[in-house]
Phi, psi and omega in degrees: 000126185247134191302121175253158188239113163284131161302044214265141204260160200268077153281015172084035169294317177277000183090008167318332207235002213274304195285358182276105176290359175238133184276185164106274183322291240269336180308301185287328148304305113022230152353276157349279147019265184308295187300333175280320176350304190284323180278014112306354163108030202274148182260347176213176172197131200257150197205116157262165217238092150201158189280314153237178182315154120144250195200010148079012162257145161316333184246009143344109182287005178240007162347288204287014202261190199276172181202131170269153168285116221296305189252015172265001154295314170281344171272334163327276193324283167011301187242000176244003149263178185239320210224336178269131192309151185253145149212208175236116158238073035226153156291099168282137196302340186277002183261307194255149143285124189310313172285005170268338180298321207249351157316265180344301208282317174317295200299293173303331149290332153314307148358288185255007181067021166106053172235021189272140147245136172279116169283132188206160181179167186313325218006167221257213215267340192307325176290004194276003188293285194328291199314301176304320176303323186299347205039074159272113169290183173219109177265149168341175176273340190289327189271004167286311185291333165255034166249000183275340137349258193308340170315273187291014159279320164324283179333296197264013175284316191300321169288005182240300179291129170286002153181126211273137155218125201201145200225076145262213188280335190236338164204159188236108170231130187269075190054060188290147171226136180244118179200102034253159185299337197103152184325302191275144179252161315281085140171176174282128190303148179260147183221125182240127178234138144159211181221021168288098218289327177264355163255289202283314183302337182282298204299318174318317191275358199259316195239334193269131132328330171187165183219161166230111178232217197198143157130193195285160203307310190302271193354290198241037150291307155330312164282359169256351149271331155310323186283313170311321164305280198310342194270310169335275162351301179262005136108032169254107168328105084070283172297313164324356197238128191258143214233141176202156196224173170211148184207193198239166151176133204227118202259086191224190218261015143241177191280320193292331195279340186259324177297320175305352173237002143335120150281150214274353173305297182306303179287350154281343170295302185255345178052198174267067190235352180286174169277057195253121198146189168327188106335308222269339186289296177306314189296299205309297178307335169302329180289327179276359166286279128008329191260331187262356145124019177271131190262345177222107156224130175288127163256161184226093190279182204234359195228100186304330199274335178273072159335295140310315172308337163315311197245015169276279206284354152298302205282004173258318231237307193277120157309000000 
């Protein structure tokens, strides 16, 4: 298995933008970001699904720093890139009406000429400020995960059927017509991100394309054996499932000089399971990444300004 690297790009979800004062400047940067990703040779590039800056309370001291919107940000990338997959990691379900999502993801996959994967997932209780300012409701999680359940079967009726029909508890579609569907056969790959071993991860083997979790390599390897029982469980290769994790990362030529610009967020959050070090530190966690069975890992670098570090770690890591 050879490890492919993902982009996640600084639209100001972590506060990547809080010092740049011109909305323009912080766009274009951005942008920038992604376009060197492909010319280095990077295989995706992420986009999150929130609303402001920060750390997603109201009382965030960098709310207010800029924040772009994940998919009309994913339909730019569409046309301001050529070759790297685009997606969301994740687009929460609770923000669109599912047949207007799969509208979009239709329209944007034509875009980009068949390179978006949709990203979805439940999301987590840090969003419930952002959902309420918005005047969004936010229902519990049992009842998020079985309304993300009826999201993607919506998803991919919209995206199969020549008029979509769907009957639940929580949405209904009545000969809904999607045209054109978008580019990739059949359909646009699903990427279901989270790490809920008895809804979402089922939910992978039952419907997904590809999944996303999160934690140090033992973690989610355990979670990628539960998801093989549910693939098992349901008559689902296994293998067919595109397996992607996301982590930090940061490269400079001793361990000590890259901890040193750790933020003290990142390491309690990733601990030393990030890329955070030497070269010789970062290849050994792509392996313990790569030994628990991940196949794309999303990176997030942390100084928006430093290009070079970009084209450091292609030029160590990326095929």
């Amino acid at each position: 298995m050879s490890m492919q690297f993902g982009m996640i790009l600084p639209q100001g979800a972590t506060s990547e933008l809080a010092g740049i004062k011109d909305p323009i400047e912080a766009y274009e940067t951005m942008t920038l970001v992604a376009q060197t990703a492909e010319e280095t040779g990077f295989d995706s590039l992420w986009l999150a699904d929130v609303l402001w800056s920060g750390d997603f309370s109201m009382t965030s001291p960098t709310a207010q720093a800029f924040l772009f919107e994940c998919w009309t940000t994913t339909a730019a990338l569409a046309r301001d890139t050529k070759r790297v997959r685009i997606g969301q990691a994740v687009t929460y379900q609770g923000l669109r009406q599912p047949v207007l999502l799969a509208k979009m993801a239709s329209t944007v996959d034509v875009m980009s000429h068949g390179r978006l994967t949709l990203g979805i997932g439940a999301g987590s209780p840090a969003l419930a400020s952002q959902f309420h300012a918005y005047g969004y409701d936010y229902p519990d999680i049992s009842v998020r995960s079985r309304q993300l359940r009826e999201v993607v079967q919506i998803l991919l009726a919209m995206w199969m059927q020549e008029e979509a029909t769907f009957e639940g508890k929580y949405y209904q579609v009545r000969g809904a017509i999607n045209q054109p569907k978008g580019v990739q056969q059949p359909h646009i790959p699903l990427l279901i991100g989270g790490n809920g071993e008895q809804v979402t991860l089922k939910l992978v083997a039952q419907y997904g394309n590809a999944c996303n979790v999160f934690g140090d390599p033992a973690t989610i390897e355990r979670k990628f054996a539960v998801l093989k029982q549910h693939c098992e469980a349901v008559g689902r290769d296994y293998q067919s499932i595109h397996r992607t994790a996301g982590t930090y990362c940061i490269i400079e030529d001793t361990d000590e000089q890259a901890l040193a610009k750790a933020p003290d967020s990142v390491k309690t959050l990733f601990g030393s399971s990030a890329l955070i070090g030497s070269p010789a530190t970062i290849r050994a966690r792509i392996a313990a990444y790569e030994a628990a069975g991940v196949q794309e890992l999303m990176l997030r670098f942390p100084d928006v300004g430093r290009l070079e570090a970009i084209g450091r770690f292609a030029q160590e890591f990326v095929n």
